[in-house]
RODO-2510 file (C-alpha; in nm, 4 decimals, decimal comma):
residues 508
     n   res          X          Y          Z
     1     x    10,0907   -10,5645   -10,0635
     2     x    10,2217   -10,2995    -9,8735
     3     x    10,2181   -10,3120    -9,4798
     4     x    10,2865   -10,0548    -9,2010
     5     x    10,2839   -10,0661    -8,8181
     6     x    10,0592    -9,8157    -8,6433
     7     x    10,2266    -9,7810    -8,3184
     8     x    10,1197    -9,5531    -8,0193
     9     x    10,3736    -9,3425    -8,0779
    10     x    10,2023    -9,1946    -8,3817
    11     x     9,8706    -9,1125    -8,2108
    12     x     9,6925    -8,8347    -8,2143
    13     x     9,4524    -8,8141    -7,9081
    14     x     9,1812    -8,5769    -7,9672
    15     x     8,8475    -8,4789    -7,8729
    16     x     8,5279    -8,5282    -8,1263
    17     x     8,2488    -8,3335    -7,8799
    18     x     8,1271    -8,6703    -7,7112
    19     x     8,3828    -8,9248    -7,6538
    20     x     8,7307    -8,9334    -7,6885
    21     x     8,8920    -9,1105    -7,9733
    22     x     9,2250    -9,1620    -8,1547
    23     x     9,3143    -9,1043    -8,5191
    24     x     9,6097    -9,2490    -8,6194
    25     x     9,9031    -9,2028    -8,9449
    26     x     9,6714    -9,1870    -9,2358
    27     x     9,7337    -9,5262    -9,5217
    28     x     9,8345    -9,3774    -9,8386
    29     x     9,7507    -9,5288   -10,1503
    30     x    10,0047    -9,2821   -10,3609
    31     x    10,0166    -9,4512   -10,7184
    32     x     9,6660    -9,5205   -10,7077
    33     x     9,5216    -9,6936   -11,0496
    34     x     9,8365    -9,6707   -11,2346
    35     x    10,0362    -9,9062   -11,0213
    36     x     9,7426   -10,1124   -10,9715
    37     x     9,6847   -10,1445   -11,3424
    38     x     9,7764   -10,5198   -11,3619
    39     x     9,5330   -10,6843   -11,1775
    40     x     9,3627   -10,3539   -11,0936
    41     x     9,3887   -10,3897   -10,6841
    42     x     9,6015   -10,2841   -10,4607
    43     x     9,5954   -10,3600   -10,1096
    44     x     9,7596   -10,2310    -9,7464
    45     x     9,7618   -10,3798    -9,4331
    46     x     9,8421   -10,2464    -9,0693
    47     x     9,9260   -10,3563    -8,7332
    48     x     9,8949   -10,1821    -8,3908
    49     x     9,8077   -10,2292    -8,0474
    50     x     9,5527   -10,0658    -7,8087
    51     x     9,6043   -10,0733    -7,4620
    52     x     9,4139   -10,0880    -7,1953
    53     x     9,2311    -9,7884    -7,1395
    54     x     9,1932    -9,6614    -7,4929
    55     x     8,9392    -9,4302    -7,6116
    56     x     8,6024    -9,5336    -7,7151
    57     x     8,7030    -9,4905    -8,0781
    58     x     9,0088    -9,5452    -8,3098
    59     x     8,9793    -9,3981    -8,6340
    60     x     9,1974    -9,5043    -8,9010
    61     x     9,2624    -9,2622    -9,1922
    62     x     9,2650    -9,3994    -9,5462
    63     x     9,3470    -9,1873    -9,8388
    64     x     9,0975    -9,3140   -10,0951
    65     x     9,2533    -9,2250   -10,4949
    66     x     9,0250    -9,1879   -10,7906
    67     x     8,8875    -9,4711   -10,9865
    68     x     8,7903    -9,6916   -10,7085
    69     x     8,5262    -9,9383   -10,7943
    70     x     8,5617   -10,1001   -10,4305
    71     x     8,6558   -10,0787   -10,1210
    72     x     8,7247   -10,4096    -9,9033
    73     x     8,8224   -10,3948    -9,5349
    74     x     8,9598   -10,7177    -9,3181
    75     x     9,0590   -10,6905    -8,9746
    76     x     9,1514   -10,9311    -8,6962
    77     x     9,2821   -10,8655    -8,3166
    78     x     9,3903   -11,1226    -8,0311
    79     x     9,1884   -11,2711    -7,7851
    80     x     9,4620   -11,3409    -7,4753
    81     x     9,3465   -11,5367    -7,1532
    82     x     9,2522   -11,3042    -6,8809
    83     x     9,1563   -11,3962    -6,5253
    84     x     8,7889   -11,4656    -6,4058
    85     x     8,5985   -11,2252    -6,3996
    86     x     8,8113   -10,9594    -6,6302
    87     x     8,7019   -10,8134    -6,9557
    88     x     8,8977   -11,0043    -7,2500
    89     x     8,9582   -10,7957    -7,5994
    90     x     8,6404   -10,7288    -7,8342
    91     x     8,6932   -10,4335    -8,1183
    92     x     8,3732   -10,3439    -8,3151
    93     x     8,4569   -10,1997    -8,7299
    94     x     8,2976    -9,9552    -8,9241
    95     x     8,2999    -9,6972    -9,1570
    96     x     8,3028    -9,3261    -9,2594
    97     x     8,3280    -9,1826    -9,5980
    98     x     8,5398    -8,8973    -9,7202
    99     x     8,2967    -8,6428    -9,5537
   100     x     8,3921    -8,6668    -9,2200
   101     x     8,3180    -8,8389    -8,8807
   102     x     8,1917    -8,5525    -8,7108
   103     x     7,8917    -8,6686    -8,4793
   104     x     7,5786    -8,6715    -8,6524
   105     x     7,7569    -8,5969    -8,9626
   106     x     7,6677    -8,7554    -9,3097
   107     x     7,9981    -8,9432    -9,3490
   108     x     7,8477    -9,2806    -9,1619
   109     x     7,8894    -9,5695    -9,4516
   110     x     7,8368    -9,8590    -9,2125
   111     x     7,9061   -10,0476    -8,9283
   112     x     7,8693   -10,4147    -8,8094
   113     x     8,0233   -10,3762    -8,4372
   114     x     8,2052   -10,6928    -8,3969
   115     x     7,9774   -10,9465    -8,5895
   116     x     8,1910   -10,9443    -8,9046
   117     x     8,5910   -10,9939    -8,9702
   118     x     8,5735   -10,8154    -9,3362
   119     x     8,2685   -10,5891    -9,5224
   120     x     8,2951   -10,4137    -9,8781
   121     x     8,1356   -10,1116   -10,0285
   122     x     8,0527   -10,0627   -10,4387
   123     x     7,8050    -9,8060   -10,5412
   124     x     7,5574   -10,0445   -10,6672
   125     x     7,6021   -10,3115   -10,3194
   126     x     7,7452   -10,3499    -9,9916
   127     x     7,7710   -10,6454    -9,7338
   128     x     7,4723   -10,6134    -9,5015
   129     x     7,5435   -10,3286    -9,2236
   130     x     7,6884   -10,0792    -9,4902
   131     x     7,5609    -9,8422    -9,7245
   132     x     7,6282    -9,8849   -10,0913
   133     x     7,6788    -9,5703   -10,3187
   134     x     7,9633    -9,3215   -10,4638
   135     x     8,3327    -9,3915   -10,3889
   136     x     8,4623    -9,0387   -10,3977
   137     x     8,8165    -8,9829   -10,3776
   138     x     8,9256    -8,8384   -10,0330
   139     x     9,0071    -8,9198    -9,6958
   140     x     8,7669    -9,1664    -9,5426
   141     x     8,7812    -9,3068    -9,2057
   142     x     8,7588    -9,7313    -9,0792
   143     x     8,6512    -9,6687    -8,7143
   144     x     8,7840    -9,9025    -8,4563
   145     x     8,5320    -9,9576    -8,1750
   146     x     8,7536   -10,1210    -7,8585
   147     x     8,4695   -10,2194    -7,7066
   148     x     8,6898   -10,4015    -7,4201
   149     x     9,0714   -10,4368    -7,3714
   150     x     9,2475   -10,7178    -7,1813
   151     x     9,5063   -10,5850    -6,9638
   152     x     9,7763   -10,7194    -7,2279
   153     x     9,6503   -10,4410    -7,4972
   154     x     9,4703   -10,4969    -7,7956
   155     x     9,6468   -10,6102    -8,1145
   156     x     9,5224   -10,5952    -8,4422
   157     x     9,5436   -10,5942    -8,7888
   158     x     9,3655   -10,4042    -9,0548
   159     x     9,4094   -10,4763    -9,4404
   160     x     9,2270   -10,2467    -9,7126
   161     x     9,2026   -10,3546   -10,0511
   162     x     9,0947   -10,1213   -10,3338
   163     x     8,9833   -10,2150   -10,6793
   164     x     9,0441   -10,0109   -10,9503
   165     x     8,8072    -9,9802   -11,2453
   166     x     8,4368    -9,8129   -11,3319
   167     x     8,1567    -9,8979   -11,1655
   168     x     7,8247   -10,0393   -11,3158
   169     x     7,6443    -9,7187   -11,4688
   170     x     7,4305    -9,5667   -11,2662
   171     x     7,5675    -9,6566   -10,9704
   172     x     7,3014    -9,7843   -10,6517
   173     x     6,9451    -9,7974   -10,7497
   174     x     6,6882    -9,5994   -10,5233
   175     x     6,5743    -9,7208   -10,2192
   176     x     6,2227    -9,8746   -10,2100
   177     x     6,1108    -9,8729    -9,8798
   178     x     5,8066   -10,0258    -9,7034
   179     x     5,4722    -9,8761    -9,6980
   180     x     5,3878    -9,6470    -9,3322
   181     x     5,0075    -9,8911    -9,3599
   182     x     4,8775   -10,2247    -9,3887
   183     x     4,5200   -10,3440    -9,4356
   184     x     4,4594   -10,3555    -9,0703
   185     x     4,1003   -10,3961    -8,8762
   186     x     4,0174   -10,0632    -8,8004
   187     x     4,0302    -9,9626    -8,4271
   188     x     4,1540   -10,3322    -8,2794
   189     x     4,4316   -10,5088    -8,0806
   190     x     4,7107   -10,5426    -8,2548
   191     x     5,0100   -10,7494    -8,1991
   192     x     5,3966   -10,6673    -8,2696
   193     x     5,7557   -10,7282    -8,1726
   194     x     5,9815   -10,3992    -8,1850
   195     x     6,3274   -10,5114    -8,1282
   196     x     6,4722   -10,7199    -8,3833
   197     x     6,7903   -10,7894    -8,5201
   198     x     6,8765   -10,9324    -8,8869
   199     x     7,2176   -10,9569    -9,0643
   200     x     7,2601   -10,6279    -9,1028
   201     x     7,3899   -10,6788    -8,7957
   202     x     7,4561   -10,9267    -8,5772
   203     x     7,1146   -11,1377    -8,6160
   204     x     7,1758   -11,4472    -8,8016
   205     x     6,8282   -11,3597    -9,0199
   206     x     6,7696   -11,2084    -9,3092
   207     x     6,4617   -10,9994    -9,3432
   208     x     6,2429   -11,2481    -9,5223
   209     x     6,3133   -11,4848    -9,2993
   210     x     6,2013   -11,2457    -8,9960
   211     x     5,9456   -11,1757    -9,2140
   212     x     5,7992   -11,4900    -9,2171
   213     x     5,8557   -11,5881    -8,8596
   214     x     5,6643   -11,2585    -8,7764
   215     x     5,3589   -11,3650    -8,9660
   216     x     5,3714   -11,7390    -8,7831
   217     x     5,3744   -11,5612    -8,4489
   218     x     5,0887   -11,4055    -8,5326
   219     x     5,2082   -11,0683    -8,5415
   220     x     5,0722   -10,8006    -8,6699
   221     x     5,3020   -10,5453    -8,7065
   222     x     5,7069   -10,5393    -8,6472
   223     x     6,0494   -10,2449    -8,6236
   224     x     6,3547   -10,3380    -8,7502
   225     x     6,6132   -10,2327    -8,4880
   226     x     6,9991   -10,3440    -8,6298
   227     x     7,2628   -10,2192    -8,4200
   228     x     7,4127    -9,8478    -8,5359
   229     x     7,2941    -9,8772    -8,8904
   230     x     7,0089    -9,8012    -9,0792
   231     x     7,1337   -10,0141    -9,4334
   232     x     6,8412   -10,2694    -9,3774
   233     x     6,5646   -10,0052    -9,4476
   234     x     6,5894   -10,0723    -9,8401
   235     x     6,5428   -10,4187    -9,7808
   236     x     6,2187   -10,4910    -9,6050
   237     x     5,9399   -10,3459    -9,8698
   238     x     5,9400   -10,6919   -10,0664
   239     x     5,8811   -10,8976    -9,7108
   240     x     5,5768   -10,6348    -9,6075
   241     x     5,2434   -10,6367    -9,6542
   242     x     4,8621   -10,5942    -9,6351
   243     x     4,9060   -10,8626    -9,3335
   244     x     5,2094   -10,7120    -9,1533
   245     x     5,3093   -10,3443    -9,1443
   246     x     5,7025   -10,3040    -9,1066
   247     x     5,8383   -10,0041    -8,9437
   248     x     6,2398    -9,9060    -8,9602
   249     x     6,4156    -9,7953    -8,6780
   250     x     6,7749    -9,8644    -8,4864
   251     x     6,9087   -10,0066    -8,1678
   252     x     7,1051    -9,7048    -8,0929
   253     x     7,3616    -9,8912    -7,9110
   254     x     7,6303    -9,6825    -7,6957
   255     x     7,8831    -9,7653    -7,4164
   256     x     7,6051    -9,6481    -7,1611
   257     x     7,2649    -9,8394    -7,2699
   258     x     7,1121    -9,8967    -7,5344
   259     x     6,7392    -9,7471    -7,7041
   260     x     6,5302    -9,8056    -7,9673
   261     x     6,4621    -9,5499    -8,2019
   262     x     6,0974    -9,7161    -8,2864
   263     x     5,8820    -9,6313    -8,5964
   264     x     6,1285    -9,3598    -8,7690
   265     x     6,1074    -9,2018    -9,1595
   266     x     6,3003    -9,4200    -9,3960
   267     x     6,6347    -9,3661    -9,4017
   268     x     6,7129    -9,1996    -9,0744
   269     x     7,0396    -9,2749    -8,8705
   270     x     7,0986    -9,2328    -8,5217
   271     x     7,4771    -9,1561    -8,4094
   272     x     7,5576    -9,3580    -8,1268
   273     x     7,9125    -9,2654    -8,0118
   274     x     7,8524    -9,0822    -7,6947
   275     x     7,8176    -9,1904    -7,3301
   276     x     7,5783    -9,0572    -7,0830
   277     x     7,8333    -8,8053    -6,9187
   278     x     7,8902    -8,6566    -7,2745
   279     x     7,5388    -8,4294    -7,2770
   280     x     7,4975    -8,4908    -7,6153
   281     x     7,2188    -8,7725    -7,6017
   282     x     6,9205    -8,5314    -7,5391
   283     x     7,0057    -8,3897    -7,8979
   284     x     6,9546    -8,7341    -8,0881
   285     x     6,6611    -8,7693    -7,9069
   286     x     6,5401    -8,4919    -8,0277
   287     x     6,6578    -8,6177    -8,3669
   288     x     6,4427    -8,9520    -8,3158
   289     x     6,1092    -8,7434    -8,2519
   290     x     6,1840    -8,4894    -8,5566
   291     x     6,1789    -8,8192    -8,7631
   292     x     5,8836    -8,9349    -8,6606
   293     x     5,9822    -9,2465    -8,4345
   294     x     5,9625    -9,2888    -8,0596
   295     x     6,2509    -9,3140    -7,7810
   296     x     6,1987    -9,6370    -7,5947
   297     x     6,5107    -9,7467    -7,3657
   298     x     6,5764   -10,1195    -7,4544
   299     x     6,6728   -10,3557    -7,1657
   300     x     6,7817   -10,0360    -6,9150
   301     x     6,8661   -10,2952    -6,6292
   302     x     7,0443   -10,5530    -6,8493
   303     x     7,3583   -10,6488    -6,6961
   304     x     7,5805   -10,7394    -7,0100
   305     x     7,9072   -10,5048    -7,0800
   306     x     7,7545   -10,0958    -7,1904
   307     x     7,3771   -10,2538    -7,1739
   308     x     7,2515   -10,0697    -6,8516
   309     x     7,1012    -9,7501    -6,9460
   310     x     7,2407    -9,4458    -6,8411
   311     x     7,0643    -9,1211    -6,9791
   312     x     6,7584    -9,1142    -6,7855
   313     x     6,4161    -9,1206    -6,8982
   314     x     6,2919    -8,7887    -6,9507
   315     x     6,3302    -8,7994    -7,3602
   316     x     6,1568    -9,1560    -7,3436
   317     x     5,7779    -9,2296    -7,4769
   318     x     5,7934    -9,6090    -7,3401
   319     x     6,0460    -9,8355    -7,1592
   320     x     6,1140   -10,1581    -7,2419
   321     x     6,0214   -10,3382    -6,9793
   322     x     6,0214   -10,7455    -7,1002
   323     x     6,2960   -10,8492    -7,2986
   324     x     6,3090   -11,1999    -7,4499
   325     x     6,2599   -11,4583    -7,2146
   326     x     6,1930   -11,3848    -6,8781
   327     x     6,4590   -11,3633    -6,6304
   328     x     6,5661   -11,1722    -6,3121
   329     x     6,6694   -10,8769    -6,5274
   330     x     6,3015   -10,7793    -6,6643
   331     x     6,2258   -10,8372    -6,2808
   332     x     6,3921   -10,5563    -6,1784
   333     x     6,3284   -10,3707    -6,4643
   334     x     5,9530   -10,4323    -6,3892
   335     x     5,9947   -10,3215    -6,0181
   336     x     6,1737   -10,0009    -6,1470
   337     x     5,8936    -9,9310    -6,4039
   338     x     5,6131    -9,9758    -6,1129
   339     x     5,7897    -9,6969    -5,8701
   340     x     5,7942    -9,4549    -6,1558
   341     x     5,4027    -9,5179    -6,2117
   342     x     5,3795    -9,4479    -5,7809
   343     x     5,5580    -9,1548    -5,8411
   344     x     5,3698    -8,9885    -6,1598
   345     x     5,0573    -9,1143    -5,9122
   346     x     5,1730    -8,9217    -5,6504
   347     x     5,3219    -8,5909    -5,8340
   348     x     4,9491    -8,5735    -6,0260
   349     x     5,1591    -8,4659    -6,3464
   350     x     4,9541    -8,6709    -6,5902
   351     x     5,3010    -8,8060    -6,7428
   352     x     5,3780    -9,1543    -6,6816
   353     x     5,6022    -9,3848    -6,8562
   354     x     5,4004    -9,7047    -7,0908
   355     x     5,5412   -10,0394    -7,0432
   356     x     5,6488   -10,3001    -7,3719
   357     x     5,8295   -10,5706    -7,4073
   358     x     6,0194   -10,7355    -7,7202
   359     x     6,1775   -11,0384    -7,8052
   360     x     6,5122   -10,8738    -7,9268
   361     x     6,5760   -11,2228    -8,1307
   362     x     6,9082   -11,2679    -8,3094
   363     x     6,9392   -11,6218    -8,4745
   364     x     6,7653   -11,9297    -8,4636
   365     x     6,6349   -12,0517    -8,1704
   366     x     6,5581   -11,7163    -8,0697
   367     x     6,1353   -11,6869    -8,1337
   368     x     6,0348   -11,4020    -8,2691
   369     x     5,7119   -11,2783    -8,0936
   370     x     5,8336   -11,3657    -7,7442
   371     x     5,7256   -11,1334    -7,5955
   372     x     5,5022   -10,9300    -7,7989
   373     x     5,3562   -10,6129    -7,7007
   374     x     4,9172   -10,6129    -7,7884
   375     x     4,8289   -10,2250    -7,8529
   376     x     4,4795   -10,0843    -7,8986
   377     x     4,5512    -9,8608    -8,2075
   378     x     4,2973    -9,6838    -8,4641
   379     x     4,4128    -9,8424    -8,7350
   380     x     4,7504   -10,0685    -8,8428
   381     x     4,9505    -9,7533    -8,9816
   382     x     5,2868    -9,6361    -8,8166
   383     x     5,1318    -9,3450    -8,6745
   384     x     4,8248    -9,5295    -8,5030
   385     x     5,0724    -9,8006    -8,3532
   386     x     5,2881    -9,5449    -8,2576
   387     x     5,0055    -9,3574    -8,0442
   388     x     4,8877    -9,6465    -7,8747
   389     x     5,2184    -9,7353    -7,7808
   390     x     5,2679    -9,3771    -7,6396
   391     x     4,9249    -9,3766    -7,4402
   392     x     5,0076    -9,7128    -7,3327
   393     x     4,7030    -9,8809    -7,4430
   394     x     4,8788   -10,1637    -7,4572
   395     x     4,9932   -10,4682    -7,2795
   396     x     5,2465   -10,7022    -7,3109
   397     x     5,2294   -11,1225    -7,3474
   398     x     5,4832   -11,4164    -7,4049
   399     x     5,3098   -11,5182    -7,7699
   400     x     5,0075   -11,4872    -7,9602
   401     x     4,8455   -11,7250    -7,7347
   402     x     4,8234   -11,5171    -7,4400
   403     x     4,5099   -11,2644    -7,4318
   404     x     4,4274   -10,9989    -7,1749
   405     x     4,1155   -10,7960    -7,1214
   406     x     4,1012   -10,5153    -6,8591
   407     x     3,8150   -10,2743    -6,7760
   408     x     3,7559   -10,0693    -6,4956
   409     x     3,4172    -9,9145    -6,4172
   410     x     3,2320    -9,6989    -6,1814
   411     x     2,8765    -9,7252    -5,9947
   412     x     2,7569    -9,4663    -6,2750
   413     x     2,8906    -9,6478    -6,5467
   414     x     3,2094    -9,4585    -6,6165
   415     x     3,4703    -9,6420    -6,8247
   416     x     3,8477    -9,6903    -6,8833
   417     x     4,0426    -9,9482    -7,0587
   418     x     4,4302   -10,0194    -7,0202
   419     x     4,6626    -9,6676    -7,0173
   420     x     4,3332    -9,4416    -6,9093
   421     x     4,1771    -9,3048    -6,6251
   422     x     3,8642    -9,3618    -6,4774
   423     x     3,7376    -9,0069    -6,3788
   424     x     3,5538    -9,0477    -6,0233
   425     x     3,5774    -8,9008    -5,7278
   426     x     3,8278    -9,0780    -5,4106
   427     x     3,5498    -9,2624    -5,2364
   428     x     3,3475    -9,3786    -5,5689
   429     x     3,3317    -9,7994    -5,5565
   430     x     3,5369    -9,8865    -5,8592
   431     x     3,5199   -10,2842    -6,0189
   432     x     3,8245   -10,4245    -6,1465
   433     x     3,7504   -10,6696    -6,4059
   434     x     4,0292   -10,9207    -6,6235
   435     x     3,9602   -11,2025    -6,8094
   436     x     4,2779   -11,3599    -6,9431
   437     x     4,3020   -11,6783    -7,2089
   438     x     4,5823   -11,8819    -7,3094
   439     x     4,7582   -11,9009    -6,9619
   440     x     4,7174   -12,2606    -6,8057
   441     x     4,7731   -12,2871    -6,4227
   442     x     4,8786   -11,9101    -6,4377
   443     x     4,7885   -11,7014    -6,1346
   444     x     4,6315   -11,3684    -6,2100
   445     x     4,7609   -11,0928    -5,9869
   446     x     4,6622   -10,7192    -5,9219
   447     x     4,9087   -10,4741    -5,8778
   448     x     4,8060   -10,0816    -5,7188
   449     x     5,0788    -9,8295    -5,5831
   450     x     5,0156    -9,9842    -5,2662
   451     x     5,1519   -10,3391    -5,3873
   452     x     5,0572   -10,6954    -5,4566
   453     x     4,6706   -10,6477    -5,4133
   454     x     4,5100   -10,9327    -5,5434
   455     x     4,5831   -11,2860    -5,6577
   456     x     4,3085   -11,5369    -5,8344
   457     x     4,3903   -11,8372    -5,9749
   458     x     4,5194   -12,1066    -6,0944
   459     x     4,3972   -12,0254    -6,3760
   460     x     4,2225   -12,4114    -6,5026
   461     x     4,4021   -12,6373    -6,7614
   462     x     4,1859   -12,4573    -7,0339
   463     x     4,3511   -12,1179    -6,9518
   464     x     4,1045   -11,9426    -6,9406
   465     x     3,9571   -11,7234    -6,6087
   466     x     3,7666   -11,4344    -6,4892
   467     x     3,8373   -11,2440    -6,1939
   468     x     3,6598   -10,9789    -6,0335
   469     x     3,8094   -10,6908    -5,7399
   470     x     3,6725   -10,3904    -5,5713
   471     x     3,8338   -10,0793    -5,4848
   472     x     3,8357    -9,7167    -5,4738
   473     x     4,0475    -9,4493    -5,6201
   474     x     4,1090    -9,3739    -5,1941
   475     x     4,2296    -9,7341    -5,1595
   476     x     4,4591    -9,7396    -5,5400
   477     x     4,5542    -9,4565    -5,7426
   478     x     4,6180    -9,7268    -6,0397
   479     x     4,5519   -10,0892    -6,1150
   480     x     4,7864   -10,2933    -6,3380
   481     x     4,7591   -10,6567    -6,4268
   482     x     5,0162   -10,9563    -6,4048
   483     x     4,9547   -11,2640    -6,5183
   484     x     5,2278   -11,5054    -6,3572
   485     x     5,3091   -11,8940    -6,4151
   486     x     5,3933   -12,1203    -6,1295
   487     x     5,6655   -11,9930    -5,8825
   488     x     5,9337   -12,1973    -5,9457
   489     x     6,2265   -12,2306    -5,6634
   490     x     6,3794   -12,0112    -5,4835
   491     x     6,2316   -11,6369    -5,3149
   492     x     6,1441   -11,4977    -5,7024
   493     x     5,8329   -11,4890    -5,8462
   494     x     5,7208   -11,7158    -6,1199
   495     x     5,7718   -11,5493    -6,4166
   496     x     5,5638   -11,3383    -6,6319
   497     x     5,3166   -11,4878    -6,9145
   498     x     5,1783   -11,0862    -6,9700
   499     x     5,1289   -10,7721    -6,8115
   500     x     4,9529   -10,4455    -6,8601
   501     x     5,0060   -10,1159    -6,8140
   502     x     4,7603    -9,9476    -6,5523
   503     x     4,4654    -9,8014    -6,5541
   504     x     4,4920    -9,4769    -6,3100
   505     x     4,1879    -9,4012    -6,0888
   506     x     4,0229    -9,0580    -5,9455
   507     x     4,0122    -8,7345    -6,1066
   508     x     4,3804    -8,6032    -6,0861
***
């Protein structure tokens, strides 16, 4: 074993077009197979220290020989006491391959942030998070995410241990990846959960096992969405099926919030190292739509370190408004969401933001399911899910027990259901109607642009009620539903057992 200390003198401090990052002396491996030919590894460790105030990424150069059969990477750092109330040390690892880091480049091999200590890579496997295939010989990159650094600096250690030798012939199979339909009911409700997290990165659960918690929660339809990496794609097909249509996506996760990039083609990854003042997030965006998947902002008002979302909404098709259970966070996240519905009311644009909500589940006891968004699509296919969810037919509920149904007419029998617009003039009588099942003792509230409207309820022990309320377009420019359990102590509101997105009244 060979070991060298990577000291800040021996930075280089550059610029990659988003964030800044360091790159430090590159590990040599200069004898390759032939002095490796008794027990055919060879291994390297190093040792620096970050301090406080390092860029968002460290890359570490490793010159990879010929003949490598693996690659194996082990790290560790210290965790120091800090004060109350300061960020302590966390460093996220990854990987990029001889063909670069550039940003959106095709040199990404894996990452698992910081919920691994050690990963490997052979062409025919990989640990979970990284991407198994060719190791060409070149200069490939372990990237260093100090996600936080105590005020003492960051130490760590990285050791890199190559084994020499051929690889299994043939090298990684094909991806098979899971069908873009299931069976499905025709035009129906369906239900799904959109942000969930197996161990390809830091969920606990492997993909069968989300699998089958899906299908007990009654769920319809689900999106993979593991942190910076798209390795779990090739892995769902054999957990899919006629009952439950899984799409692929990613929890794009950077230092300044976090989105989903829901429903897109197999295979697709989404760079992530960026922040908000960087300009460069409208392009992946972009990216997300050319591959077919929606841009829905996960948590934006979450308060946890980098989770509060930065870029604005204009690239978004929904927010993501519930997430997991209910606490003071979705609150304001829901308060935010309403003001941008009174001001698409008010502008007369047309465009207005859909509401969902996820359970963003991680390990056991996390449910999976809760909450669930319930979307009025054509058909259980990607592209039918995906269009409900952008015209925000939809509406979201803490489990499979929870049912909504929303219609709003007019005296001449006009009709709109949940995310459309009922077409009368200002001073036409309108009837609000909701029936909502599975909510015991649950008060049933009506929302406008004007506020708290309406609240019936409790709803009886059977949970079960119908409520009725009369307006015109005049009087709301949109009507949204909340069904709330008992306020519990204290000046919040009980919290939510569903929602819906509105239904906008008048012409314009």
């Amino acid at each position: 074993m060979c070991e060298d200390d990577h000291g800040i003198a021996r930075r280089a401090l550059f610029v990659t077009g988003a964030a800044t990052a360091l790159t430090l002396a590159t590990v040599s491996f200069p004898q390759g197979s032939a002095a490796a030919a008794a027990d055919g590894q060879e291994t390297r460790t190093v040792r620096g220290t970050l301090p406080a105030g390092s860029p968002d990424f460290v890359y570490l150069p490793v010159a990879i020989p010929a003949g490598v059969r693996e690659i194996k990477v082990a790290y560790s750092y210290d965790r120091p006491s800090v004060p109350a109330g300061t960020p302590g040390n966390a460093l996220d690892i990854g990987i990029f391959d001889e063909r670069g880091t550039d940003l959106g480049g095709e040199g990404f091999r894996g990452w698992s942030g910081g919920a691994r200590t050690e990963f490997f890579l052979r062409a025919d496997d990989a640990t979970p998070g990284y991407l198994p295939g060719p190791l060409r010989p070149g200069t490939w990159h372990i990237a260093l995410g100090p996600y936080t650094v105590a005020p003492q600096g960051l130490a760590y250690e990285v050791t890199i241990t190559l084994t020499y030798g051929d690889g299994p012939p043939g090298g990684a199979p094909a991806p098979v990846y899971p069908p873009a339909r299931a069976k499905g009911r025709g035009r129906a409700w369906y239900r799904g959960d959109c942000h969930l997290h197996s161990w390809h990165s830091d969920g606990r659960r492997t993909p069968a096992e989300i699998a089958a918690l899906a299908r007990s929660a009654g769920l319809d339809f689900i999106n993979t969405s593991d942190h910076n990496t798209h390795s779990s794609h090739a892995h769902w097909a054999d957990v899919a099926g006629d009952d439950l249509l899984v799409m692929l996506g990613e929890e794009v996760t950077t230092r300044n919030g976090h989105v989903l990039a829901l429903g897109v083609d197999p295979g697709t990854f989404v760079d992530w190292r960026y922040r908000a003042r960087d300009n460069r997030w409208a392009r992946f965006a972009r990216q997300i739509h050319r591959a077919g998947g929606l841009v829905v902002p996960a948590h934006p008002h979450a308060t946890c370190v980098g989770c509060g979302w930065k870029f604005g909404f204009a690239e978004a098709d929904a927010v993501e408004v519930w997430n997991g259970p209910y606490t003071p966070d979705d609150e304001v996240t829901l308060a935010e969401w309403d003001n941008t519905l009174v001001t698409a009311a008010r502008e007369g644009h047309g465009r207005w933001l859909p509401a969902m909500g996820n359970s963003d589940a991680h390990r056991s006891p996390d449910p999976v399911g809760s909450p669930q968004t319930v979307v009025l699509a054509d058909d259980l296919t990607r592209e039918a899910i995906q269009e409900g969810l952008r015209a925000g037919r939809s509406y979201v509920a803490e489990s499979g027990n929870v049912s909504l149904v929303f219609t709003v007419s007019g005296a001449r029998g006009e009709h709109a259901g949940i995310g459309e617009r009922l077409r009368v003039d200002r001073g036409s009588p309108v009837t609000v109607r909701v029936t909502a099942g599975g909510a015991p003792r649950c008060t049933l509230n009506l929302v406008t642009d004007q506020g708290l409207v309406f609240t019936g309820g409790p709803l009886p022990v059977s949970g079960t009620g119908t409520v009725e309320w009369h307006t015109t377009p005049a009087r709301a420019a949109y009507v949204r539903v909340e069904l709330r359990h008992e306020t519990a102590a204290g000046p919040l509101p009980g919290a939510l057992a569903a929602f819906s997105n509105p239904v906008f009244l008048g012409l314009t």
